[in-house]
GUMAR-262692 format. One line per 3 residues: number of its first residue (from 1); for each residue x, y, z of C-alpha. Coordinates in Angstrom, 2 decimals, decimal comma, m for minus. Layout:
NUM) X Y Z; ...
END
This chain:
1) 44,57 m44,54 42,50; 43,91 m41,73 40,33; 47,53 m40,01 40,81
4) 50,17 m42,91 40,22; 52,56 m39,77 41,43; 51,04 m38,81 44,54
7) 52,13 m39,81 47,97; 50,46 m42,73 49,50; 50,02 m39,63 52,58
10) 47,80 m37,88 50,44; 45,45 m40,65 50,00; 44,94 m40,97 53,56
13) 47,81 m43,96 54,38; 50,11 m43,48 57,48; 51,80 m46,36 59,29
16) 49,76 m49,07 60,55; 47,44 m48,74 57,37; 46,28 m51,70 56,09
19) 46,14 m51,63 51,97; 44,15 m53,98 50,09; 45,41 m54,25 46,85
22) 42,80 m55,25 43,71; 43,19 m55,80 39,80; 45,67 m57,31 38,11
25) 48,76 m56,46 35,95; 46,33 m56,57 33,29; 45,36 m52,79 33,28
28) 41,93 m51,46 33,77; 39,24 m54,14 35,06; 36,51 m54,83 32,13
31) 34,00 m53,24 33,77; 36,05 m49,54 33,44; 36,18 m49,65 29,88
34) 32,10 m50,48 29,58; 31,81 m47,39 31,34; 34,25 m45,39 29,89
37) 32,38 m46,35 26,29; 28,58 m46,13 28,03; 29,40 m42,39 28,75
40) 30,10 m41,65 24,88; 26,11 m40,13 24,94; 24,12 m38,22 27,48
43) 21,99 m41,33 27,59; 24,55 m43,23 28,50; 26,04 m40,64 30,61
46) 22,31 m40,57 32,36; 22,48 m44,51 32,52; 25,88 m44,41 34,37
49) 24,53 m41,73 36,78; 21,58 m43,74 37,54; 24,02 m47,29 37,86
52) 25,83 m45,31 40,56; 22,86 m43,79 42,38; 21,19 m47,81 42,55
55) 24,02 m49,22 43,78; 24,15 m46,39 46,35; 20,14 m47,20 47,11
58) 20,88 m50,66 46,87; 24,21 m51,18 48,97; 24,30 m48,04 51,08
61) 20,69 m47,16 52,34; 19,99 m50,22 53,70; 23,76 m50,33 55,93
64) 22,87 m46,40 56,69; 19,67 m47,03 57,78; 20,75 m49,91 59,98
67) 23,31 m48,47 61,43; 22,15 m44,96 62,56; 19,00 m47,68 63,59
70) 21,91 m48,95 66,19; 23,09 m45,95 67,25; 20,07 m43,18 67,41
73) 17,07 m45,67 67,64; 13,49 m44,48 67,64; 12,01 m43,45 70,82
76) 9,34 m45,15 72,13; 6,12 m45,61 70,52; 3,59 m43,02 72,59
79) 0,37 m44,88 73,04; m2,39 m43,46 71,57; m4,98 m41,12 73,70
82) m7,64 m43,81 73,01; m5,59 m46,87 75,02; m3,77 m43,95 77,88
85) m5,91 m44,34 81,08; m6,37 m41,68 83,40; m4,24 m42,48 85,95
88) m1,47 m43,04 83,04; m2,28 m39,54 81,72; m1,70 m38,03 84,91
91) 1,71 m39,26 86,00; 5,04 m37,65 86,56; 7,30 m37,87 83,50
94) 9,72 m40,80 84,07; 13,37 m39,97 86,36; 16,33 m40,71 84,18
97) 16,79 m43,49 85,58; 13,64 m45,24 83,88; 14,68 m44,42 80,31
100) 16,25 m47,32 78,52; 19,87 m47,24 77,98; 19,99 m46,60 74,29
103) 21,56 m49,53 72,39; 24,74 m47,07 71,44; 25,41 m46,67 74,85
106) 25,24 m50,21 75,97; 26,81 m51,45 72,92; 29,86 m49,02 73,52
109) 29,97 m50,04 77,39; 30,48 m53,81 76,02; 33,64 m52,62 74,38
112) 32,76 m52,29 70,44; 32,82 m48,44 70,10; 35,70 m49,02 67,55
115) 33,01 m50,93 65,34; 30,82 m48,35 65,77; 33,60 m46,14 64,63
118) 34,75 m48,42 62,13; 31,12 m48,89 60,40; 30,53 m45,12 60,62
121) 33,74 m44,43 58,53; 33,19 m47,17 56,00; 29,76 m45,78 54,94
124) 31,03 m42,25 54,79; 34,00 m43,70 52,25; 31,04 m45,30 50,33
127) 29,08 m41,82 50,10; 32,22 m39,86 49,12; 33,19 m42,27 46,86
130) 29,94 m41,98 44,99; 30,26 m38,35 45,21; 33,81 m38,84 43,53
133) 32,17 m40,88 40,56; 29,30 m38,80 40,09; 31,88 m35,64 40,22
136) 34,71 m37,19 37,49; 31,88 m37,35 35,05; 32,84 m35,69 31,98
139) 29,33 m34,08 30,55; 29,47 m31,69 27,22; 28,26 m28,59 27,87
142) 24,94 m29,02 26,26; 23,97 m32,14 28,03; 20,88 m30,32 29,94
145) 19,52 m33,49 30,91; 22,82 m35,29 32,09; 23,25 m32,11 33,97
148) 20,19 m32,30 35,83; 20,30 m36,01 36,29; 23,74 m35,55 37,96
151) 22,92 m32,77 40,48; 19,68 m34,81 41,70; 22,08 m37,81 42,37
154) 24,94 m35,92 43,92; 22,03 m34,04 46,11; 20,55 m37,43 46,84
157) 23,96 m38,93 47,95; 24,93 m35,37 49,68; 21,14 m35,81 52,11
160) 22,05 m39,53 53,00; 26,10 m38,02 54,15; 24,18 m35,34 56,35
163) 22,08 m37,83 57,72; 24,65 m40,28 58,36; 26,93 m37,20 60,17
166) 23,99 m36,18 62,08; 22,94 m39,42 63,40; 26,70 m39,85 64,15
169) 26,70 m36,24 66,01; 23,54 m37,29 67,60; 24,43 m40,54 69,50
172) 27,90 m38,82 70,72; 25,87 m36,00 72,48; 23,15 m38,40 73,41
175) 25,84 m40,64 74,97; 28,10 m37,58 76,54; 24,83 m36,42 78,72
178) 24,01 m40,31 79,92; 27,54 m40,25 81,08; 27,18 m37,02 82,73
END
């Protein structure tokens, strides 16, 4: 907590909230201080910047990408005008009925919407909290580089949250009209 004086309301706790607890009475974890002493120098200000934007890349992406693959898949591979016959290329476009049931829909029929819900809000916690990190860093003023460095990684982190929030958007419409 960054506030020991702050209400447990303002970080988002109400009843039923389940707190998970981490560290000891032994102050800071290790790693805190390696970073706190890494960010003495833009380079290792720039080092820390690029630490957080891996772990996003490594951690993050690939959850994001599977889970807006769950909810918003890809649409159907066209075939190509080579392989279409002519009696193929001619044809009504397909009733409703036809199209798939995308796997958002049938996944939230089965019950496990709150998972959806559940996954959706964990990786936007992960994103912020980058954003956080990247944000508390404390650069001097002429730090050019560390500057730079910082505003590619928050704008990298800031794309992935708007894609994450559109896909979300996305499969909510997409599953308001099938229900419609």
């Amino acid at each position: 907590m960054k506030d020991d004086n702050a209400p447990l309301t303002s970080y988002g706790v109400h009843p039923g909230s389940v707190i998970a607890l981490i560290g000891g009475a032994g102050g800071a974890p290790a790693p805190a201080m390696k970073e706190k002493a890494k960010q003495a120098t833009e380079e290792g200000t720039i080092a820390v910047i690029c630490d957080e934007l891996s772990h996003v890349q490594t951690s993050v992406v690939p959850a994001l990408d599977a889970f807006l693959g769950t909810i918003c898949p890809p649409p159907p591979s066209v075939a190509s005008p080579a392989t279409t016959s002519t009696a193929t290329s001619t044809a009504a476009a397909p009733s409703p009925a036809s199209i798939p049931v995308t796997p958002s829909v049938a996944i939230a029929e089965q019950g496990t919407t709150l998972d959806l819900d559940m996954e959706h809000r964990r990786l936007e916690e992960e994103l912020l909290q980058a954003l956080l990190r990247l944000d508390v860093l404390a650069l001097d003023g002429a730090w050019t580089a560390a500057r730079a460095e910082r505003k590619g990684a928050v704008k990298t982190v800031q794309n992935l949250l708007d894609r994450l929030d559109g896909g979300w958007r996305e499969s909510k419409e997409r599953a308001k009209q099938i229900v419609q």
